[in-house]
C-alpha positions as CSV (number, residue, x, y, z in Angstrom):
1,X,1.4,22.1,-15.6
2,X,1.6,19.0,-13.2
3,X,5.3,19.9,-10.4
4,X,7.6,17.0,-10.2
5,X,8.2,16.8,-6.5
6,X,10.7,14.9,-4.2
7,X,9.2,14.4,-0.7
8,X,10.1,13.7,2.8
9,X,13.1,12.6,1.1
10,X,15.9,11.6,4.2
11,X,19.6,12.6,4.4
12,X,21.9,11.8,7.5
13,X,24.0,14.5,8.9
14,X,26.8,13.6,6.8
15,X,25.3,13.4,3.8
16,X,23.9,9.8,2.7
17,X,20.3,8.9,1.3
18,X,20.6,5.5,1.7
19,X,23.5,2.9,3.5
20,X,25.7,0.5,1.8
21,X,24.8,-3.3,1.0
22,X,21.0,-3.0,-0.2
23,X,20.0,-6.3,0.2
24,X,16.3,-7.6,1.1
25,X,16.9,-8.1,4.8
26,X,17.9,-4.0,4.3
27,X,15.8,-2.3,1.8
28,X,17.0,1.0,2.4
29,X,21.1,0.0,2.9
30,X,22.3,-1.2,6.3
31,X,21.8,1.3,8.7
32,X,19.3,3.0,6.1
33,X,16.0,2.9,8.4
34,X,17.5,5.1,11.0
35,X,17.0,7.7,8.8
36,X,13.3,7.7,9.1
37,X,13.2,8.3,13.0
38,X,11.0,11.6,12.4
39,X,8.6,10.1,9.7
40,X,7.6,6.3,11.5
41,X,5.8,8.0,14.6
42,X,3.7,10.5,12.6
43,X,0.0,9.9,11.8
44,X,0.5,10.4,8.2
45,X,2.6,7.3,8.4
46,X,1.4,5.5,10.9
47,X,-1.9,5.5,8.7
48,X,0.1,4.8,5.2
49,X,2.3,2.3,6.2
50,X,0.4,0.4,8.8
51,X,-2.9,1.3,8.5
52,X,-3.1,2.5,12.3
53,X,-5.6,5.5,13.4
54,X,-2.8,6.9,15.7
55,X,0.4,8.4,15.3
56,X,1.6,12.1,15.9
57,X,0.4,15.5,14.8
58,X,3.0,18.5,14.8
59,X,5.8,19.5,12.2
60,X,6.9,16.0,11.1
61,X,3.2,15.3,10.6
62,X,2.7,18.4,8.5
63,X,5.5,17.1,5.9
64,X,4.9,14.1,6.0
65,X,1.3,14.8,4.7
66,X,2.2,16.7,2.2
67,X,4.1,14.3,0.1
68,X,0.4,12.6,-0.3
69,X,-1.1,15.5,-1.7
70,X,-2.5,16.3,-5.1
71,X,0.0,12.7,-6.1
72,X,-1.0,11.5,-9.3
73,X,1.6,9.3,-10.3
74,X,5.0,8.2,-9.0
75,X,8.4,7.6,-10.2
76,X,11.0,5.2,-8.7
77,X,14.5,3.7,-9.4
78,X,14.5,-0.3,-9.4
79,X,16.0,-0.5,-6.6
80,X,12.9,1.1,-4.4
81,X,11.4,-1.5,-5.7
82,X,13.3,-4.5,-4.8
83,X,16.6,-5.9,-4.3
84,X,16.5,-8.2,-7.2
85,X,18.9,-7.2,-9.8
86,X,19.7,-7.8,-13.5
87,X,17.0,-9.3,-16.1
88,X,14.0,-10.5,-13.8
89,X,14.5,-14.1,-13.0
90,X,10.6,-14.5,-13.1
91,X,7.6,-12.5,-12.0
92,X,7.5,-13.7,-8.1
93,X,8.8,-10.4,-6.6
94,X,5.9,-7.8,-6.0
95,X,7.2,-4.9,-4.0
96,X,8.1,-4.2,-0.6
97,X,4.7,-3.3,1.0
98,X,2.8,-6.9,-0.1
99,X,-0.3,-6.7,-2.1
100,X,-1.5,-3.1,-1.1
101,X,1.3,-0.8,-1.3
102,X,1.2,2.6,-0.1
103,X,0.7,4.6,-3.7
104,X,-2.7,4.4,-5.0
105,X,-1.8,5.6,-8.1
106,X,0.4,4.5,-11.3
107,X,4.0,4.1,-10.3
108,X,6.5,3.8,-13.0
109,X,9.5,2.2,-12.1
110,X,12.6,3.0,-14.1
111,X,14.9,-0.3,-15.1
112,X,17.1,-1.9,-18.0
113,X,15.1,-4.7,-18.3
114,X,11.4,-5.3,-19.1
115,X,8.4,-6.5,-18.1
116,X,4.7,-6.4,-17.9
117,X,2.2,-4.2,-15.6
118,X,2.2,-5.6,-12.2
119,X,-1.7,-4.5,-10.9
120,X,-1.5,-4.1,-7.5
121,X,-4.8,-3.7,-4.8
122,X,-5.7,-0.1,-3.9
123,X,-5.4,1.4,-7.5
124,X,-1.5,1.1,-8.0
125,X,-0.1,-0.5,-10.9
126,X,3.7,-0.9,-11.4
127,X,5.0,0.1,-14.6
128,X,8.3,-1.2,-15.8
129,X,10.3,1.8,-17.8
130,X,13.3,1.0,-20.0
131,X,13.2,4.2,-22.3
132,X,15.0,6.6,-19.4
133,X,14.4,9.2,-17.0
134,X,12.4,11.9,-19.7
135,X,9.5,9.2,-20.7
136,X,9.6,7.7,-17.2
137,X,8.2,11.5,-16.5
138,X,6.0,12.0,-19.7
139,X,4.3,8.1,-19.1
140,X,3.9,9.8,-15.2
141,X,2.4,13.2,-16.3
142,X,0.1,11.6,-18.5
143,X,-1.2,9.2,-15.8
144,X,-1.1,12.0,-13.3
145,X,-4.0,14.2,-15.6
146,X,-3.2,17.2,-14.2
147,X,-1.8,16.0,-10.4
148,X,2.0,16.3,-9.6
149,X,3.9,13.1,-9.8
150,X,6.3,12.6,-7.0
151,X,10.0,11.2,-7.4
152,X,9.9,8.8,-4.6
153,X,14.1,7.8,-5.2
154,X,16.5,6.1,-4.9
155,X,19.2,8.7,-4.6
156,X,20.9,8.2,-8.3
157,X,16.5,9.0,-10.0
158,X,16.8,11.9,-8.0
159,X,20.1,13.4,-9.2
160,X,19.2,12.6,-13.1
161,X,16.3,14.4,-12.7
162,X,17.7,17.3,-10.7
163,X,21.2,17.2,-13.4
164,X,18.3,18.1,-16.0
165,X,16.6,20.8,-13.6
166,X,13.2,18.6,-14.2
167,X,12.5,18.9,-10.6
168,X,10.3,21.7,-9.2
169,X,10.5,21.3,-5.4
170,X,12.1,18.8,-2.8
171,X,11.5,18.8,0.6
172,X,14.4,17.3,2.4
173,X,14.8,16.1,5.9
174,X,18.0,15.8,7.8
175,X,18.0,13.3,10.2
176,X,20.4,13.7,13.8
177,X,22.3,10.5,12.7
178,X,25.6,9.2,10.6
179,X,25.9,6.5,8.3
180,X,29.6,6.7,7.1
181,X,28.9,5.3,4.0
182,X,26.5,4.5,1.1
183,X,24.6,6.6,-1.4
184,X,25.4,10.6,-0.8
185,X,22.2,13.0,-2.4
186,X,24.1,15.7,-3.6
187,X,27.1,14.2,-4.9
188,X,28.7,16.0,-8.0
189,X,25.5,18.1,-8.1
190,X,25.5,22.0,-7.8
191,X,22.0,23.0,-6.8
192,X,22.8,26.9,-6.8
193,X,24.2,26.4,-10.6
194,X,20.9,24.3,-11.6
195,X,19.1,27.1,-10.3
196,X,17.7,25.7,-7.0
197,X,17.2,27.8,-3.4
198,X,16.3,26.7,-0.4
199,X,12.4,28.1,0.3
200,X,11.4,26.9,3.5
201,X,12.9,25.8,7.0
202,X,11.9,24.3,10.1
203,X,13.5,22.0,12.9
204,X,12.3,19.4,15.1
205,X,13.9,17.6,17.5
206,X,14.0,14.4,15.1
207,X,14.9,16.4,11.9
208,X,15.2,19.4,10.2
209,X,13.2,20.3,7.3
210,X,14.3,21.9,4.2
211,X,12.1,22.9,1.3
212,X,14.1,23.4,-2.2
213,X,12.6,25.1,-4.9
214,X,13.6,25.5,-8.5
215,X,13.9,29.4,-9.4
């Protein structure tokens, strides 16, 4: 059976997966792109994001590119996919990466309110769940056929899915900087009572890399 993964997902030191104030001048909080120091420079991407042939090789590369593998589908909160918020105004707001976002593959983007397939270039398609967190995953599976779908965030997806032990592995980075406030990852969860362990380790002088596995 397909893994439900969480990758390259970034926690400051003390704790947050996001900053406060998500607005669309700060789609990841305000102070929330600091985070990424460790993922921006690595090939992996360099390539992804901006389409460049450079970028760096080494540790930060190595999990970077593994969040792209054997992907079949994605999940993600409304949020990750814009700042707009309550019953869609209209249809005008496409995603934060413009017409060719990173995916390549069905994403299925859990929400309260409707609306239709949004067919993006590059083989992604944005599909709009109201039904919850358990046929967000069964939609993904089925559009994975066979793959793993990845749990791309925010940090309130991830903890559903971990509060039901639906989750199979999560690499996690820590990144060498403090946000104060915002949107803590492991807030009121107990990973050792859910039956998670930490599987993997390695540092780098921008982060250090944790694997979690579920036992």
């Amino acid at each position: 059976m397909s893994k439900l993964r969480v990758e390259s997902f970034t926690i400051s030191l003390d704790g947050f997966g996001a900053g406060p104030d998500q607005d669309i001048n700060h789609p990841l909080g305000v102070g929330g792109t600091s985070l990424h120091g460790w993922a921006i420079p690595t090939r992996t991407f360099q390539q992804k994001l901006f389409g460049s042939d450079g970028g760096e090789t080494g540790i930060d590369d190595e999990f970077a590119a593994r969040g792209f593998q054997n992907i079949g589908a994605w999940i993600l909160g409304r949020n990750m996919f814009g700042p707009v918020r309550g019953p869609w105004p209209d249809e005008s707001w496409r995603g934060w990466w413009g017409e060719n976002p990173v995916y390549h593959v069905p994403v299925f983007v859990l929400t309260n309110h409707p609306r239709p397939p949004l067919v993006m270039d590059g083989g992604t398609t944005f599909y709009f769940v109201t039904e919850g967190v358990a046929v967000a995953l069964e939609r993904a599976r089925r559009a994975a056929a066979g793959k793993d779908v990845r749990v791309g965030g925010g940090v309130h997806v991830i903890q559903q899915y971990l509060r039901q032990r639906l989750i199979d592995e999560m690499h996690i980075a820590i990144s060498p900087v403090l946000l104060g406030s915002g949107e803590r990852l492991f807030e009121g969860v107990n990973l050792p009572a859910l039956g998670y362990a930490c599987t993997k380790h390695a540092a780098t002088p921008r982060a250090t890399h944790w694997v979690v596995s579920r036992r």
